[in-house]
N, C-alpha and C positions, 0 to 999 in steps of 0.2 A: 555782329551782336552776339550769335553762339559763342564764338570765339571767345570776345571778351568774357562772357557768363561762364565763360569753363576754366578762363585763367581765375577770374575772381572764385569759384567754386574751392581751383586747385589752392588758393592764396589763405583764402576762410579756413580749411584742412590742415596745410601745415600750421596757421596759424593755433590753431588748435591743439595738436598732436606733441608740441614742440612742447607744450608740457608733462609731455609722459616720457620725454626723452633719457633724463636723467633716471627715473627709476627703470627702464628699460634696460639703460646700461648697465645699472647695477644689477638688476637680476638676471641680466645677462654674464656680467663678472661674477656675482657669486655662481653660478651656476656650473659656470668652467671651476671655479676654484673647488668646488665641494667632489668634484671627481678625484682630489688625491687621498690618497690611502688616510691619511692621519688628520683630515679635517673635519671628521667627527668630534676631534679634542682639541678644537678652540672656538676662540669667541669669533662673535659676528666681524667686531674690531680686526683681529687679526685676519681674516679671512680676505680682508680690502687692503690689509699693510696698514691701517691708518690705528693710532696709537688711541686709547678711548676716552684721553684728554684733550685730543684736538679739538679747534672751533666746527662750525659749519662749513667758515671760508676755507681752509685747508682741507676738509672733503670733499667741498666743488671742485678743488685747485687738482685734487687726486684725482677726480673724475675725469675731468676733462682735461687732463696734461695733456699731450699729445706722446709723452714717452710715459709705457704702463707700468704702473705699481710695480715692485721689487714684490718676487714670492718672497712668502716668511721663511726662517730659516727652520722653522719645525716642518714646513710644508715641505719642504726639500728632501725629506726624509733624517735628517740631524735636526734633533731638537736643539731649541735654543734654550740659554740659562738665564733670562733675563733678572740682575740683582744677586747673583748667587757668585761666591767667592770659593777656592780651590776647599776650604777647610770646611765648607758646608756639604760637598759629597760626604766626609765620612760619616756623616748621619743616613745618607742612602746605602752607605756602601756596609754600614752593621745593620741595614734595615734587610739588607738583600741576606747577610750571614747568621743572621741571628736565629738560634735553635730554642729558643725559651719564648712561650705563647702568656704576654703578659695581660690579656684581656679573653672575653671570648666572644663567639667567631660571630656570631648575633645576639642582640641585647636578650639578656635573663629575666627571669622574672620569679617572685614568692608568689604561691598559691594565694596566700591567705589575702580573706577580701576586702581588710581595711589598708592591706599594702596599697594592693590596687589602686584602691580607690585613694588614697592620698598621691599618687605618681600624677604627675604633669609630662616629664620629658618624656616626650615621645607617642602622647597618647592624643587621642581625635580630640579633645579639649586645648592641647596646641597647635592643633594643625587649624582649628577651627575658630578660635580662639574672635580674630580679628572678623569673621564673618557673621558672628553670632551677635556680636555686639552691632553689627550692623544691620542683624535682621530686627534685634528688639528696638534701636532705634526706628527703622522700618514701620515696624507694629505699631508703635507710643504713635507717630505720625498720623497711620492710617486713623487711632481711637479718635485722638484731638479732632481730625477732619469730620468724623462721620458724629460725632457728638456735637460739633460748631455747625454743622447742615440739620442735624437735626431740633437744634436751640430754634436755629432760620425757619426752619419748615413749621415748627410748634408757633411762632410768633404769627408770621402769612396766613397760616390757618385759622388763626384767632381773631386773627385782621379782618378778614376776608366774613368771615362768619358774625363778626360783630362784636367781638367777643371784649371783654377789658385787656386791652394788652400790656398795660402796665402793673396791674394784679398779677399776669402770668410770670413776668418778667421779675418779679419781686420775687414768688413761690417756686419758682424754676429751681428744682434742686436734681441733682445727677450722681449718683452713686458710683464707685467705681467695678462693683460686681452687678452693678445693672442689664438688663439685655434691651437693646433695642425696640421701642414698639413697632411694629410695623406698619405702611401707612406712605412713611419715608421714599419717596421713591429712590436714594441714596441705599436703602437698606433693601429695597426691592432688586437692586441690581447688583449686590453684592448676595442675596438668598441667588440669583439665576449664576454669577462665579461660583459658587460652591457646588453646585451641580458638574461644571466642567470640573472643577479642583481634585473632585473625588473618585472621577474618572480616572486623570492624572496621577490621583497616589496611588491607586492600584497599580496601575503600569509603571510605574517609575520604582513600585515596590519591587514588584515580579524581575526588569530588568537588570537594575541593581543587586539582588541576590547571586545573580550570573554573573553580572560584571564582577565584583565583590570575587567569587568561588574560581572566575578563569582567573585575576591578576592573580590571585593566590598560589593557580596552580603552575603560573610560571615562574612565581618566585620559589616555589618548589623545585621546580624542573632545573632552573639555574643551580640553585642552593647543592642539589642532589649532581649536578655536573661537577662543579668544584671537587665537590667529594672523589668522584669518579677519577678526574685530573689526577689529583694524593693516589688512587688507589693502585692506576696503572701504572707510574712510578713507583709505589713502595714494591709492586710486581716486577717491575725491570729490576731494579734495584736487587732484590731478594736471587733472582734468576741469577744478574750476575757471580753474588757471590754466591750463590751455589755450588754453577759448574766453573767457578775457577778453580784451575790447580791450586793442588795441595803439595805443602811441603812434604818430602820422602818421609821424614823423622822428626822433627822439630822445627819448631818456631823460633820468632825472635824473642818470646818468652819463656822464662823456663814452664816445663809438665805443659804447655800447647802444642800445640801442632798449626800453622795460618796457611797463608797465600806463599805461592812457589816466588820467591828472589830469588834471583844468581847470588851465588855466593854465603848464603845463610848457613851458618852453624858449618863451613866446609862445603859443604853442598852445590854442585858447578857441575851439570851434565854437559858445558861446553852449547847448548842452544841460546843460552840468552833470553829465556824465557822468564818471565816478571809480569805473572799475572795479577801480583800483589799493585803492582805499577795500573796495571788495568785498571782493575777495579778502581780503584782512587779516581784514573780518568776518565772512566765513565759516567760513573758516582757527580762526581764533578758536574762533568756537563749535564747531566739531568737534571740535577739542582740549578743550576746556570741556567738550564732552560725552561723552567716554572716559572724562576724569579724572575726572567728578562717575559716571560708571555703577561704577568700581572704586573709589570712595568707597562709593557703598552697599551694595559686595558683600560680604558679613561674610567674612574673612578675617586670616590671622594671618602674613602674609608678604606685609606692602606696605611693608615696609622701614622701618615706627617700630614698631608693635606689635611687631615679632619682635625689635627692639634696644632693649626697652623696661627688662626685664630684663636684660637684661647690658650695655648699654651707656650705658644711661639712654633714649637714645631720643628724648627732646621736651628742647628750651630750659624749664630749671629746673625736671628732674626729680626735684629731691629736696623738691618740692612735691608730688610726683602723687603717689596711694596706688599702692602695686607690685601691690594686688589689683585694681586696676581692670583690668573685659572688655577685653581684648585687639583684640575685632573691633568696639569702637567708640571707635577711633582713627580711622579710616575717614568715617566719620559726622562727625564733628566738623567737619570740611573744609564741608560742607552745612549747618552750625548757621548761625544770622546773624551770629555772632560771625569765622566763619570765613568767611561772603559778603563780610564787609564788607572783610575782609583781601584779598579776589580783589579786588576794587574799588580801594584802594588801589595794589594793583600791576600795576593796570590790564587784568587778565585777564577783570573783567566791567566795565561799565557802569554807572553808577549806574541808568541805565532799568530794565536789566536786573537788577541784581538785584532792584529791586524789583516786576520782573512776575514773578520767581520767587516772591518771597513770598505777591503778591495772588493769583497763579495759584489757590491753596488746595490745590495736589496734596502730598502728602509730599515730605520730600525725597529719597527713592528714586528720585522721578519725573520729577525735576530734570535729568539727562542726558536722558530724552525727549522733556522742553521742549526745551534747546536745541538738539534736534537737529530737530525741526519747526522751530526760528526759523531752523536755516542753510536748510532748506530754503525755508521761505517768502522768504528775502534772493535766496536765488539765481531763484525766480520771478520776485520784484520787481525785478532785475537783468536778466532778459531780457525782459520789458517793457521796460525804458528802453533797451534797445540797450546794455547793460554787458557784455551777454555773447553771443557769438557761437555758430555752429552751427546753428540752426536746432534742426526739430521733432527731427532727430537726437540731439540734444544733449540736449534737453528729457527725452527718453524715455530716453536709457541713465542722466542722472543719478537719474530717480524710483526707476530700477531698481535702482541701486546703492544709493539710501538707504532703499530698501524691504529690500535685500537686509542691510542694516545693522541697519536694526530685528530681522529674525528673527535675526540671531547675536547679538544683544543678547540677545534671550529665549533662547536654548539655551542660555546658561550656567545661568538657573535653572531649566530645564526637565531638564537633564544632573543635577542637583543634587537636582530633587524626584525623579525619576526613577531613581537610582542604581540601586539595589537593595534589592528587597522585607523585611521585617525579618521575615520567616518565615527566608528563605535566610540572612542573616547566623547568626540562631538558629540551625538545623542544623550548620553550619559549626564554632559557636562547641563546641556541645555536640558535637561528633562529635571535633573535637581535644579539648575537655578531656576526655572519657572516656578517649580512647584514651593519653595520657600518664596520667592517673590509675592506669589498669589495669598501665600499660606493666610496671612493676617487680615485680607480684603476679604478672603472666603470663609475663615472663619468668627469674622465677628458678628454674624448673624446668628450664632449658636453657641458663641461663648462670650461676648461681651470684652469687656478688658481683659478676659482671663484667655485671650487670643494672642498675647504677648509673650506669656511666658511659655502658651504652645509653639509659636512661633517658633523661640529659641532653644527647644526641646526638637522642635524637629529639625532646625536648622545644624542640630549639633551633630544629629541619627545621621542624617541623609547627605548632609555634607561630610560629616566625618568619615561616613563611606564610603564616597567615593575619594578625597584626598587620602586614605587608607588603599584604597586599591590601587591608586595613581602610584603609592609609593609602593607597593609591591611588584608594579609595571618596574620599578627603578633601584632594582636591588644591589647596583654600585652607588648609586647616588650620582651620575653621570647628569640630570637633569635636575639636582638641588635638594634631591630628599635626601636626608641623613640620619633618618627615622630607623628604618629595618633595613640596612645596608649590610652586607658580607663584607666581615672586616677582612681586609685579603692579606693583610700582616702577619695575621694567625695561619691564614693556610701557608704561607712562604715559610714563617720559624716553625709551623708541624714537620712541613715537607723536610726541610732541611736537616732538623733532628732524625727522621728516617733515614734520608739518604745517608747523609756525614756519620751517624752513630750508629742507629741500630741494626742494621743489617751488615754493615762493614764489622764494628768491633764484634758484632758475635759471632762469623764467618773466621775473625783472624784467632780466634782464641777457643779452639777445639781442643778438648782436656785430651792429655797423649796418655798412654799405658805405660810408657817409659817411668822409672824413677830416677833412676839416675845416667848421666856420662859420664864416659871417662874418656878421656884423648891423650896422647902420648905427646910430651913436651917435649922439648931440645933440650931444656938442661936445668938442673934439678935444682928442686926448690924444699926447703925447711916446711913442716908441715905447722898450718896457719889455722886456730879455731874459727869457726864461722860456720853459718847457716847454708852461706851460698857458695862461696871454694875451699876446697883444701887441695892445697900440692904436695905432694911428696914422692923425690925419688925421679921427676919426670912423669909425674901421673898428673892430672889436674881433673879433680870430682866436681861436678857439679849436678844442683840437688831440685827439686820442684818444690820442697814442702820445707818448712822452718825450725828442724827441729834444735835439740840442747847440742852445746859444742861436742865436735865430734874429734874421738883422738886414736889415729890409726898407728895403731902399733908395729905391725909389720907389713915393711911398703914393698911396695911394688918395681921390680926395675925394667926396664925398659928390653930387656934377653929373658924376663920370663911369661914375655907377651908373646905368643908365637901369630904366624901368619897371621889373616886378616879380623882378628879378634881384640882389638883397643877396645870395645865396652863391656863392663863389668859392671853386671847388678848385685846387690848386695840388700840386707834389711839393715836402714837406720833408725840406730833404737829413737 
C-alpha cells in the first residue's frame, strides 16, 4: 500500500510539472542563446529562430522537434540582411563616408517659453500622454462611485430615521465642486487613504529626484564618452601627421612642402619611404574603425533606422518589411555584403577585408581589428624612418590608443551598468501606486477638483520617471527616441577630422621657396603663363600667379655649372 501511494504521489507530480515543461525549455533555450556576443541586438523571435509571424503550432513544433532550431545567422557572428538588395548598402556605405553633419547630435531647443511650451515631440506630455488620459478616466470613476454611495447612504439614512424619502429624492441636488460631507463611511475610508497617500508622496517625491538626477548622470557620462571616442582619434590622427616625414623641398603642390613620396618633384633617396602612403592608411583605418564600433552598437538613432519609418530610410524601401529591428541596420554595414561595398569605395582593401573575415572574430569585433592594424602601421612606419619623433612619439601614441580602446569599452560598460532592475522596479511601483491612489485620496479634500489633480500629477510624476527611463537609454536600444545620440553625426564629425582636417593641413605647409628651375633635355620656346615657362632647356616654375612673364635672356644649359639647377629670381 506504501508502494502504491508513492507511485501514485510520483504520478500526481509529473502529472503536475508536465505543465511547466515547455516554459522550462524555453528559458532554458533562451538562456543558452543570450550568451552570444550579439544577442543583445535582437528580438525575443529571433533568439528561438522562429519568424514573429508564425502560429502557436509551429512554436510547439520548434520546441519540441527533436532536431534544434538552426542559430540565426546574425547569432553567428555575420549578420543577416533580411529584405535588403545589393543597391541598398550604398546608403550605409555613404552613411559610414559622409563627412557633413546634417542634423545635430541631440535634439535643440529655443529658450524662449512659449517655444516650450507649444513643443509636444519629445516632451513628458508625449511620453505620458496615454497615461494621463487614463488616470482622469480613473478619477471621473472614482467621483460617479463615491457620489452614487453617497446619494445610497443619504437615502438609508433618511429611511431609517423616518424621514420623507421621496422629498429627499426629489431635492437631491449635487454640485460638481462640492465636497463630500462626512458621515459616509465610503468617505471615511477614503480621509484614512489619504493619510497613507501623503506618506507615499513624500517618498516617492524624495526618491524620484535621485532617480531623475542619477539617469541624468549616465546619460551625461555616455554623452561625454562619445565625445572622448572623437577626441582620442582626432589625437591619433593629428600625432600621425605630425611626425610623418617631410618632403626634403617640395610638395605635390606648388609654394608647399607635404608628406615624404618616393619620387616627388625628383626626390628618390632610393628607401622607399611613403609616409604620405601612411598616413592615408592609418587615417583610414581609424575612421574604418569608429564607423565599424557604431555599426555594432545596437541603436535606434544612426540616422537610417530612425527614418526608416517615416521617411523610408534605405534605397528601395518599399522592399524592406517596416517590422524589421531597428538596431540591425547598424550591423548590416559589417555583413560581407556590406564589406564588399566598403571595398568598392575604397574604404577597405581587398586584403583587408578579407583578414576581417579569416580573422574568425564576430563582427562586433571588427572596429578592434582595425584599430590594432592602424596601430601595428604606425609601428611598422617607425621602423622604416616613415615617422619621426622618437621614443617620444612612440609612447604618447600607445597611450593614446590604449586610452581609445578603454572609451571603446565604457560605452558598454555605461550600458551593462546603468541601473540595477530592483531600483527601476521601486521607482516604477512607487509612481503607479501613488497616481492610482491619487483620486481615492484626494477626494476627501478636493471634491471633483481631484480629476484634474489627478492628471496634473499623473503628468509630474509620471513624466519623470519615463524622462529618466529615457535617459537610462540614450541609443534608444530599448525604444526611446526621445534624447537618443544621433551616432550619424559623431561618424560624419569623426570622418571630416580624420579624411580632411588634420591630413590636408599636414600636406600643405607653405615652403620659403619661390621658384624652380630644373634643367630640361631639349629646348623649348618661351611660353606666357602663371605656372611654366621654358626656355633654352630651363623649365620655371612659380608658387604665386602673377602677370605674364617674358624672359629675355635665357638660360643654356653650360652656364649652369655643378650642382646649382635652381635659380631664384623676384617676379614682378
Amino acid at each position: 500500500m506504501a508502494h502504491s501511494r508513492k507511485i501514485n504521489t510520483k504520478t500526481k507530480y509529473f502529472r503536475r510539472m508536465w505543465w511547466f515543461a515547455p516554459l522550462t525549455a524555453t528559458l532554458f533555450y533562451n538562456k543558452v542563446t543570450y550568451t552570444d556576443a550579439f544577442s543583445s541586438q535582437t528580438t525575443r523571435s529571433e533568439r528561438i529562430a522562429i519568424l514573429p509571424g508564425r502560429t502557436s503550432y509551429h512554436r510547439c513544433s520548434a520546441l519540441f522537434s527533436s532536431k534544434p532550431p538552426s542559430q540565426p545567422e546574425f547569432l553567428k557572428g555575420r549578420p543577416s540582411t533580411p529584405g535588403f538588395k545589393p543597391g541598398q548598402f550604398e546608403r550605409l556605405t555613404s552613411w559610414a563616408m559622409s563627412q557633413d553633419s546634417n542634423r545635430a547630435i541631440v535634439t535643440e531647443y529655443d529658450p524662449d517659453g512659449l517655444w516650450l511650451w507649444t513643443q509636444w515631440e519629445g516632451t513628458i506630455r508625449e511620453m505620458t500622454f496615454s497615461n494621463v488620459c487614463i488616470s482622469l478616466f480613473w478619477a471621473l470613476v472614482v467621483d460617479l462611485y463615491a457620489y452614487q454611495h453617497y446619494t445610497l447612504y443619504l437615502i438609508a439614512t433618511a429611511a431609517v430615521n423616518g424621514g420623507d424619502v421621496a422629498t429627499l429624492v426629489d431635492n437631491l441636488e449635487w454640485t460638481s465642486f462640492e465636497i463630500p460631507h462626512s458621515g459616509d463611511p465610503i468617505i471615511d475610508t477614503f480621509q484614512s487613504l489619504n493619510s497613507l497617500w501623503e506618506y507615499q508622496l513624500q517618498l516617492t517625491t524624495f526618491t524620484l529626484s535621485f532617480f531623475v538626477n542619477h539617469a541624468y548622470s549616465h546619460w551625461r557620462m555616455t554623452y561625454f564618452c562619445t565625445r572622448s571616442i572623437q577626441g582620442r582619434l582626432n589625437d591619433l590622427c593629428m600625432l600621425i601627421t605630425l611626425a610623418a616625414q617631410r618632403s626634403n623641398n617640395y610638395g605635390e603642390v606648388d609654394g608647399v612642402t607635404g608628406y615624404q613620396t618616393p619620387g616627388v618633384n625628383g626626390e628618390n633617396d632610393g628607401s622607399n619611404k611613403d609616409a604620405k602612403k601612411l598616413v592615408k592608411d592609418v587615417t583610414r583605418l581609424l575612421r574604418m574603425s569608429h564607423t565599424m564600433f557604431w555599426a555594432a552598437t545596437p541603436t535606434r538613432s544612426d540616422g537610417i533606422a530612425d527614418f526608416h519609418k517615416t521617411e523610408g530610410g534605405l534605397v528601395g524601401h518599399e522592399n524592406l518589411p517596416k517590422d524589421i529591428e531597428p538596431t540591425q541596420f547598424g550591423p548590416m554595414l559589417l555583413s560581407p555584403d556590406g564589406l564588399e561595398m566598403l571595398v568598392r569605395y575604397g574604404q577597405l582593401t581587398k586584403g583587408e577585408r578579407e583578414g576581417l573575415v579569416a580573422c574568425g572574430l564576430p563582427p562586433s569585433q571588427y572596429a578592434y581589428v582595425l584599430l590594432e592594424w592602424a596601430g601595428l602601421r604606425v609601428m611598422d612606419g617607425i621602423e622604416k624612418g616613415e615617422l619621426r619623433g622618437g621614443p617620444g612619439m612612440t609612447e604618447n601614441f600607445l597611450r593614446q590608443i590604449s586610452s581609445l580602446r578603454g572609451e571603446y569599452f565604457n560605452i558598454g560598460d555605461y550600458n551593462a551598468g546603468r541601473m540595477p532592475m530592483a531600483y527601476v522596479q521601486v521607482m516604477e511601483v512607487l509612481v503607479d501606486t501613488l497616481t492610482f491612489l491619487a483620486p481615492l485620496a484626494l477626494y476627501t479634500k478636493m471634491g471633483a477638483f481631484n480629476i484634474i489633480s489627478t492628471g496634473l500629477l499623473t503628468l509630474f510624476f509620471k513624466g519623470l520617471l519615463e524622462l529618466s527611463k529615457s535617459f537610462l537609454d540614450p541609443f534608444g536600444k530599448d525604444g526611446y527616441s526621445t534624447h537618443n545620440i544621433n551616432v550619424d553625426v559623431l561618424v560624419s564629425e569623426l570622418n571630416f577630422g580624420a579624411a580632411s582636417r588634420w591630413v590636408d593641413a599636414g600636406d600643405s605647409m607653405p615652403s620659403e621657396t619661390n621658384v624652380k628651375m630644373e634643367v630640361l633635355d631639349d629646348d623649348a620656346t618661351v611660353l606666357d603663363g602663371p605656372k611654366l615657362v621654358k626656355s633654352n632647356g630651363i623649365r620655371i616654375e612659380e608658387n604665386i600667379d602673377p602677370s605674364p612673364i617674358d624672359i629675355s635672356k635665357t638660360v643654356s644649359n653650360e652656364d649652369i655649372a655643378g650642382e646649382a639647377p635652381l635659380i631664384s629670381f623676384d617676379v614682378p
